[in-house]
C-alpha positions in Angstrom: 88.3 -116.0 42.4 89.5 -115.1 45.8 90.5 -111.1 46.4 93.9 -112.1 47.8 94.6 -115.6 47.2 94.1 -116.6 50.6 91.7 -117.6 53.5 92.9 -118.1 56.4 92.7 -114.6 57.9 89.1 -114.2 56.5 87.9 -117.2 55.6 83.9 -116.8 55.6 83.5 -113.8 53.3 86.1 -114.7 50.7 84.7 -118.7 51.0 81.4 -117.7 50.3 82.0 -115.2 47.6 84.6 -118.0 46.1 81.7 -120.3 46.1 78.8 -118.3 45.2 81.2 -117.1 41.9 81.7 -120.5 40.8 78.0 -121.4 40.9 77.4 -118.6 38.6 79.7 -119.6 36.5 78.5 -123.3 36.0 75.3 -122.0 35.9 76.1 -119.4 33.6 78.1 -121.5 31.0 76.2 -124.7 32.0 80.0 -126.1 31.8 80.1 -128.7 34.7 83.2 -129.0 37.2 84.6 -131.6 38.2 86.8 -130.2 41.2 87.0 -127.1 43.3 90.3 -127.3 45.2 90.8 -125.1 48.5 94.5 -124.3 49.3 95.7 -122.8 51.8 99.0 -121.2 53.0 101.5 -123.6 54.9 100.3 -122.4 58.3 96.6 -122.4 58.2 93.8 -124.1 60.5 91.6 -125.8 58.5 88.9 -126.0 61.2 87.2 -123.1 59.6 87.5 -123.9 56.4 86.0 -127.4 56.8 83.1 -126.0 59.3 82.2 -123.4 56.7 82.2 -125.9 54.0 79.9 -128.2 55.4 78.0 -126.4 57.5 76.7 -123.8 54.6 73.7 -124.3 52.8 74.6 -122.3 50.0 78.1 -124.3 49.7 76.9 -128.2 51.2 73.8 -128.0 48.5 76.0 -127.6 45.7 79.6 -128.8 46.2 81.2 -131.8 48.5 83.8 -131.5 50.5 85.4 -134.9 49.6 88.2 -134.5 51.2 91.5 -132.7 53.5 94.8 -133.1 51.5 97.9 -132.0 54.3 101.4 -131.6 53.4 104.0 -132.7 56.0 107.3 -131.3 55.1 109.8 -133.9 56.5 112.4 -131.8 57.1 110.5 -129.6 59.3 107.8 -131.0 61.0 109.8 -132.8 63.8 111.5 -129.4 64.9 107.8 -128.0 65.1 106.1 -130.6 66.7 109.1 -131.3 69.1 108.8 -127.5 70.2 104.9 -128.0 70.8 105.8 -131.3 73.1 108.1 -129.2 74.9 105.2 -126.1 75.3 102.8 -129.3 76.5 105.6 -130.0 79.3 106.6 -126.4 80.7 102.6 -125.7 80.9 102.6 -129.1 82.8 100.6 -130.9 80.3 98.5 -128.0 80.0 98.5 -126.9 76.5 96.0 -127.6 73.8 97.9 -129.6 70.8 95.2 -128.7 68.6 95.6 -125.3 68.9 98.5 -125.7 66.7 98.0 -125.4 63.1 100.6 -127.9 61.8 98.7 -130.7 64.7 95.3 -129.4 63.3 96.4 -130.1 59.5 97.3 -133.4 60.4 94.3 -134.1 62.4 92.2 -133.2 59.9 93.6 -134.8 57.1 91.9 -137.6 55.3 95.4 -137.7 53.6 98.9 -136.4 54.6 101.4 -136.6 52.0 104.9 -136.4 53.3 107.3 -134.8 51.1 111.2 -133.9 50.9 111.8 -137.4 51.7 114.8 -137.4 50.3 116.1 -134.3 52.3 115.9 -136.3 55.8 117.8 -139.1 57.2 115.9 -142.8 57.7 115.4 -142.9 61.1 114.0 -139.2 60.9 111.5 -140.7 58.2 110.6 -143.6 60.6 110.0 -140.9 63.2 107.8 -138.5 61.1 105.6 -141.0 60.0 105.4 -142.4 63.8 104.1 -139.2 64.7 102.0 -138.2 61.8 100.0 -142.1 62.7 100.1 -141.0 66.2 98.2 -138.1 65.8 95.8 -139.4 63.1 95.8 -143.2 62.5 93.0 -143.3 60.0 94.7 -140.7 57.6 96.2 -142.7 54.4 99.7 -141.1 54.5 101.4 -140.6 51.0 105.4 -140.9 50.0 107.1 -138.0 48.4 110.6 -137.5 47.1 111.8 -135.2 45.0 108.2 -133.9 44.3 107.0 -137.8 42.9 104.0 -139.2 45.0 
């Protein structure tokens, strides 16, 4: 439905349009859904996404936001977050952690799978999911290896 595939750089216009297209359809067709899934590319800030979602008439009338699905990419998302601790300590504490899109997806996330599992060393498991409860204890974080949740 969307123009380009993606949101994040325009995420209002192509949401709505998304939206409002899928409406027509199922009232069109009078075919119910049972899903409408959002993704986004690996680096995106689901803020605005979520906001528009919810706080849309057009879009909070006839669809529900059930959910944020985040991907954690074990292999990766200690070198990422390790560089934004060490941002946090050269602006002496200073810097926003949720200005970060990898923190935000975690955040935000009523879920975080964690995938290539089996591309990372035990302790560096251990570690990842430390942080990812650290910086959101109430999401239910998911096991995957090999692509198998």
């Amino acid at each position: 439905v969307m123009d380009n595939g993606c949101m994040c750089c325009s995420v209002r216009g192509d949401l709505l349009a998304a939206f409002a297209a899928i409406a027509k359809k199922v009232d069109d067709t009078a075919a119910p859904i049972d899903a409408v899934i959002v993704e986004t590319t690996g680096i995106a800030d689901p803020v605005p996404i979520v906001r528009t979602m919810k706080g849309t008439p057009a879009i909070r009338d006839r669809f529900a936001l059930t959910g944020v699905v985040t991907l954690v990419d074990a292999k990766n998302i200690l070198k990422r977050l390790r560089e934004m601790d060490e941002e946090e300590d050269a602006e002496d504490g200073a810097a926003n952690a949720e200005d970060d899109e990898a923190f935000s997806q975690i955040m935000y996330a009523n879920k975080v799978v964690i995938t290539k599992l089996d591309l990372v060393a035990v302790d560096e498991v251990l570690e990842v999911w430390q942080r990812v409860k650290a910086i959101n204890p109430n999401a239910q974080v998911l096991s995957c290896v090999a692509g198998v949740l």
